[in-house]
C-alpha positions as CSV (number, residue, x, y, z in Angstrom):
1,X,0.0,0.0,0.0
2,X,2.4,2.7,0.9
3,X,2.1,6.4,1.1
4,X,2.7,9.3,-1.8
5,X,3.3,12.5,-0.8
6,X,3.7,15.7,-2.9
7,X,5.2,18.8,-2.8
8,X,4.4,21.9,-5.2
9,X,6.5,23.6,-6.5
10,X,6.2,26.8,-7.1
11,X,6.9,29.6,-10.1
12,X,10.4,31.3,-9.8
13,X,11.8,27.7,-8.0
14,X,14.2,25.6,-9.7
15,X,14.1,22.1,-7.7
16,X,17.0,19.5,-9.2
17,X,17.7,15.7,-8.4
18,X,21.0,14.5,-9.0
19,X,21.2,11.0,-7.5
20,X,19.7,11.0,-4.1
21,X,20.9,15.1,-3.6
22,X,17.9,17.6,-3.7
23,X,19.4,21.1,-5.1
24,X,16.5,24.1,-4.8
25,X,17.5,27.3,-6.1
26,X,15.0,30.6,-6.0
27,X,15.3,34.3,-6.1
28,X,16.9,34.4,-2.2
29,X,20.0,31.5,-3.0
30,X,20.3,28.1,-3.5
31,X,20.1,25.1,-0.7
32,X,21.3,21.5,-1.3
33,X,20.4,18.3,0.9
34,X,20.7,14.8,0.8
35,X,17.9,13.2,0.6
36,X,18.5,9.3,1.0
37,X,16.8,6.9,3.2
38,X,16.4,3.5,2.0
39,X,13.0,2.4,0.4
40,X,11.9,6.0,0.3
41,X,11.6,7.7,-3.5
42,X,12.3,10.8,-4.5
43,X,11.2,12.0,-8.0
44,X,10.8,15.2,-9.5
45,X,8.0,15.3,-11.9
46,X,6.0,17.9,-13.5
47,X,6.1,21.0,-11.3
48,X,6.0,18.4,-7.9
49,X,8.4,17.2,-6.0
50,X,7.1,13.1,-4.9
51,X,8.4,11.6,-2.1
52,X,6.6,7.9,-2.3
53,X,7.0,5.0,-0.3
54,X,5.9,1.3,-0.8
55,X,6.2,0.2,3.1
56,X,3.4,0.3,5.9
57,X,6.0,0.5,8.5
58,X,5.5,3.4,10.9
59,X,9.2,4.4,10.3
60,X,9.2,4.8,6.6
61,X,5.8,6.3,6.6
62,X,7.3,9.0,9.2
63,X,10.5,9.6,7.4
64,X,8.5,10.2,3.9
65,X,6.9,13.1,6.1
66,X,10.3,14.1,7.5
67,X,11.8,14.5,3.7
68,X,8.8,16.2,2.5
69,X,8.9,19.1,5.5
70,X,12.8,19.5,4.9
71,X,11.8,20.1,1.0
72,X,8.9,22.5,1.9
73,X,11.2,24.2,4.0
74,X,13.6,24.4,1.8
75,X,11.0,25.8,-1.1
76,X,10.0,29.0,1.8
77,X,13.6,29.4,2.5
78,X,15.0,30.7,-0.9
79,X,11.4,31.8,-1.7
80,X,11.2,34.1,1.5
81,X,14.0,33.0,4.1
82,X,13.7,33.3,7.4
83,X,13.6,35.1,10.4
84,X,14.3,35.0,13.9
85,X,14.0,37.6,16.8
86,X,15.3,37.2,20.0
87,X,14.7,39.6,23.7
88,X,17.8,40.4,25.7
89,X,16.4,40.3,29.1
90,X,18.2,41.7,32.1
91,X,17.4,42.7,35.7
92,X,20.6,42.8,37.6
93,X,23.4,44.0,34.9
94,X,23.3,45.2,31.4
95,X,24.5,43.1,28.7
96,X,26.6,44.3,25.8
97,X,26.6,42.6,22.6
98,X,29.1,42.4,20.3
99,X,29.4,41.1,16.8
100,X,32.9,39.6,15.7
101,X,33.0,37.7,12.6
102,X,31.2,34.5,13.0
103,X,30.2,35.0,16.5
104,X,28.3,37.0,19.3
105,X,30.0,38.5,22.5
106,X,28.2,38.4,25.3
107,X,29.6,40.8,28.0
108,X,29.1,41.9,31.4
109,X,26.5,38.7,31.7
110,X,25.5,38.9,35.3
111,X,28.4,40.7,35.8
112,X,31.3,38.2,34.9
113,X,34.0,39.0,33.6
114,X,34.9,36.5,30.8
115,X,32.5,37.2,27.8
116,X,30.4,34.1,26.8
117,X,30.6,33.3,22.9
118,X,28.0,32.7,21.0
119,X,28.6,30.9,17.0
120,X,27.1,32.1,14.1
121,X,26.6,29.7,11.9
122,X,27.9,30.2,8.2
123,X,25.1,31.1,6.1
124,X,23.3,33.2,8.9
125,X,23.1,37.3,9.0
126,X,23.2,38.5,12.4
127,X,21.8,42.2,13.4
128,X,22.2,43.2,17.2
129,X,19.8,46.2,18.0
130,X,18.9,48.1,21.1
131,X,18.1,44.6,23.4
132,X,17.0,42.7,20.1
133,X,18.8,40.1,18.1
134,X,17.3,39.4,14.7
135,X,18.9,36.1,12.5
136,X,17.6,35.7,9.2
137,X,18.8,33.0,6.4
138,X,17.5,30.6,3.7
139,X,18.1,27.8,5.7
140,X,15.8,27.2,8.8
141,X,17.8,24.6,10.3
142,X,21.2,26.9,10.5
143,X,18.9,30.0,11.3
144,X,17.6,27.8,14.3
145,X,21.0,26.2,15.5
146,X,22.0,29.5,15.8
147,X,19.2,31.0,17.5
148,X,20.1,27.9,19.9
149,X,23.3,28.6,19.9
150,X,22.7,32.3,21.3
151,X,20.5,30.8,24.1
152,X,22.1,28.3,25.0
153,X,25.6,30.8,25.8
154,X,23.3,32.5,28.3
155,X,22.1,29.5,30.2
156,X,21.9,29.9,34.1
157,X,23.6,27.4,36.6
158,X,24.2,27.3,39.9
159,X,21.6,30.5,40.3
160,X,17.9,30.3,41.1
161,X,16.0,30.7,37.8
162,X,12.6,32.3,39.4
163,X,15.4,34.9,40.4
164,X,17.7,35.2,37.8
165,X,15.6,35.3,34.6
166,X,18.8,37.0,32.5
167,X,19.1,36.0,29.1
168,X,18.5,36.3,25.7
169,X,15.4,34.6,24.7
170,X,13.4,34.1,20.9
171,X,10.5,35.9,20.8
172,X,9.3,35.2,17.4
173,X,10.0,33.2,14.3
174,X,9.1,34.5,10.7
């Protein structure tokens, strides 16, 4: 029996299959992933991307879905990219932010004296504002490591976190 999925394509997309690598170029860049998993099919075929499988097993079944949300994400990302915002929150000392190549000082975060470092993943443009951070890129899943990346440099320990709520957070996602 099996399961078909299918992906459109849309005008202004150029979607490629060379082997088992899915190339999507658009008006924002070009993304490239591999899209192999064994007795899962990938076709491109009149203006739709198929990703079909013959099994009824729940983990080919999930993994058709898994291939066909990386290629619709893919499709938004060099259609319209993406966009993440994140809050600097403070209560007990400012923060300074500081952009150096491909990464984000933290400073003065609760009041210690080593910056924290934050890495900004290739392919991801950073803008610090006035307590904002905005990350935007084609590809979601570097636009999100990042985002986690940031975060995650501010994590609390050792501290009570009803107390010490310092951090920088994401707000939204676009």
């Amino acid at each position: 029996m099996g399961i078909t999925r299918k992906v459109e394509i849309p005008p202004g997309v150029d979607v490629t299959l060379e082997g088992s690598v899915l190339t999507v170029s658009g008006p924002k860049g070009t993304l490239t992933r591999n899209m192999r998993f064994p007795q899962i099919d990938v076709v491109v075929e009149d203006g739709e991307l198929v990703v079909s499988t013959a099994s009824d097993k729940k983990r080919f079944l999930a993994m058709s879905g898994t291939l066909e949300a990386h290629a619709k994400s893919m499709i938004r990302g060099v259609t319209e990219g993406y966009e993440y915002r994140m809050k600097v929150v403070y209560s007990h000392f400012p923060i300074q932010l500081k952009l150096q190549g491909g990464s984000l000082e933290i400073n003065n975060f609760l009041g210690e004296k080593q910056p924290r470092i934050a890495k900004i993943i290739e392919g991801v443009s950073a803008r610090v504002g006035n307590d904002e951070v905005t990350l935007t890129g084609i590809d979601k899943e570097k636009v999100g490591n990042t985002a986690a990346n940031i975060e995650h440099a501010t994590r609390i320990t050792k501290r009570d976190p009803r107390v010490f709520q310092d951090g920088i957070y994401i707000v939204e996602r676009a």
